[in-house]
C-alpha positions, 0 to 999 in steps of 0.5 A: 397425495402421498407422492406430492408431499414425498416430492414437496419434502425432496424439493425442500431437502434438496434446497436446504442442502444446496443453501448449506453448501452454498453457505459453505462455499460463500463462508471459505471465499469470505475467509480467504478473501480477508485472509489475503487482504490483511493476514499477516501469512501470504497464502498461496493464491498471492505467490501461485505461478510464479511472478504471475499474480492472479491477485494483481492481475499481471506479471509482478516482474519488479520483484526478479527483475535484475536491477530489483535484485541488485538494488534489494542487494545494494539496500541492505548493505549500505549500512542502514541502522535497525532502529524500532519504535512502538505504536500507538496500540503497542506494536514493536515497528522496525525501521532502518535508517540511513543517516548519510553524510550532510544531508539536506532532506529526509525521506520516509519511505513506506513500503507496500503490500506484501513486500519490503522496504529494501524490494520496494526502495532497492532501485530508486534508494541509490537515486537518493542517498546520492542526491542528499538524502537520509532515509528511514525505511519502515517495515510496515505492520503485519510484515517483515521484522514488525509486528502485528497479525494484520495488515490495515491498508493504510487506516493503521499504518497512517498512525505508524507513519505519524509516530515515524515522523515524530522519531524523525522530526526528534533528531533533524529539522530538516526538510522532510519528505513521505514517500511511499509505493502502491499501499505505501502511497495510500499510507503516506497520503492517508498521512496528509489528513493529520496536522504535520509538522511544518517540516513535512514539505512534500508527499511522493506517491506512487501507484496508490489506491483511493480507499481500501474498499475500492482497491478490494473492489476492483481486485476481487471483480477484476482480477479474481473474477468474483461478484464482490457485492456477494461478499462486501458486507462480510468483507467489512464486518471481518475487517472490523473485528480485526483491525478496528476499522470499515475498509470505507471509513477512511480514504486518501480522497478525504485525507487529501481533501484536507492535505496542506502540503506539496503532492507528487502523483506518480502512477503507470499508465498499464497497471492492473493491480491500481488502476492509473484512474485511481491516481486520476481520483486522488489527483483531483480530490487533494486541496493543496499544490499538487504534480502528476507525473504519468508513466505510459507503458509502466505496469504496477511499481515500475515507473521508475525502471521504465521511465528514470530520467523522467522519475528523477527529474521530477524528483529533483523538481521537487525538492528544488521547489519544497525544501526552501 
């Protein structure tokens, strides 16, 4: 009898320790989840190996490719003015504007994760400026010179993009366009659900995701290689008390179920950190006039260095068709 309750006291010691450090196990890969998602410190699993990203799940070659260099390079020189703005919770938002000479549209241009509105705008910013187009290239919140402690996925940074649209719409009426790359494209077309002013022709979205949550989803399964029902719960409840918002409380579906002006879907056919079926979904969900331009062979951000003719093209198709 002794020796069957020292065994029933083992056992149940033995289980309680495995769940403490399971515990511990699950609450750090909770942490650094969330942390990569939306801290505002890049840690080290997103820069790791070089231009390999375990978290994108390819090569981010964009980001050392020769013509980013040269257009990062161009961008910050052509004379852009650091203007800034304040958001609707009070947060310093830094834009740069390029005014040109007798424009004929302006763009907003809303930059992705983890990056920058002159590595994301470099290449294609030159494409524009010639075409006739001013520029105001926010910094989003949480990253570069703006501030803020977290990044929102587009559930924030929609209302930044709206106050930019204000700041805009107060020095011009012309045409106006919003542009934007992976969660930038989540931004703008997040954007799509407010009422706009009637100025706003036209969305350009390229590679953008369906939902926070979704693009958590298939990053955390897919490309971290972890069960993310194990974690999602958690995931949401961090999210919460941080920037206010579920990663499910709002999506580009719904704001495009909605949306009222002209979108551009643009997406490569081999991207594995968005997967080209997301574009597909918001495709298919947005009510109004709708394109979509798929790139084969482009990976993540990099359908206008593969495709340029075609990326221009459609462009210029457009505008010729919205800014009347």
């Amino acid at each position: 009898m002794e020796k069957r309750t020292k065994r029933i006291i083992l056992g149940a010691g033995t289980a309680a320790v495995g769940a403490a450090v399971f515990g511990l196990i699950h609450n750090f890969t909770l942490n650094n989840l969330v942390k990569i998602a939306i801290g505002r410190e890049i840690p080290k699993i997103v820069t790791k190996n070089g231009d390999k990203s375990p978290v994108a799940g390819e090569e981010l070659s964009f980001k050392t490719h020769p013509e980013v260099i040269e257009g990062r390079e161009y961008l910050e020189n052509c004379g852009c003015e650091t203007v800034e703005i304040t958001s609707f919770d009070g947060l310093k938002l830094v834009g740069h504007w390029y005014a040109g000479e007798n424009p004929k549209r302006v763009i907003v241009a809303m930059h992705g994760w983890r990056s920058s509105w002159c590595s994301d705008f470099g290449v294609i910013s030159r494409f524009w400026h010639e075409n006739g187009c001013a520029v105001l290239y926010a910094e989003q919140r949480g990253q570069g010179s703006s501030d803020g402690e977290y990044i929102g996925f587009g559930l924030l940074e929609r209302y930044d993009c709206l106050e930019w649209i204000k700041w805009v719409c107060d020095k011009t009426d012309l045409p106006v366009y919003l542009a934007g790359v992976s969660m930038g494209a989540a931004t703008v077309m997040m954007t799509s659900g407010f009422e706009l002013p009637e100025n706003i022709r036209g969305i350009i979205a390229d590679c953008g995701y369906t939902s926070p949550k979704a693009i958590w989803k298939h990053v955390v399964e897919n490309n971290l290689h972890l069960p993310y029902g194990l974690y999602s719960s958690g995931v949401d409840e961090e999210c919460r008390k941080k920037i206010q918002h579920g990663s499910d409380d709002y999506s580009c579906m719904q704001a495009l179920e909605k949306c009222k002006i002209p979108v551009l879907f643009i997406h490569g056919s081999d991207d594995k950190f968005v997967p080209v079926e997301m574009t597909y979904e918001n495709y298919k969900a947005c009510a109004s006039e709708k394109r979509l331009f798929i790139v084969p062979g482009a990976s993540h951000g990099m359908s206008y260095m593969t495709d340029t003719a075609g990326y221009q093209r459609e462009i210029l198709e457009f505008w010729a068709d919205n800014d009347k």
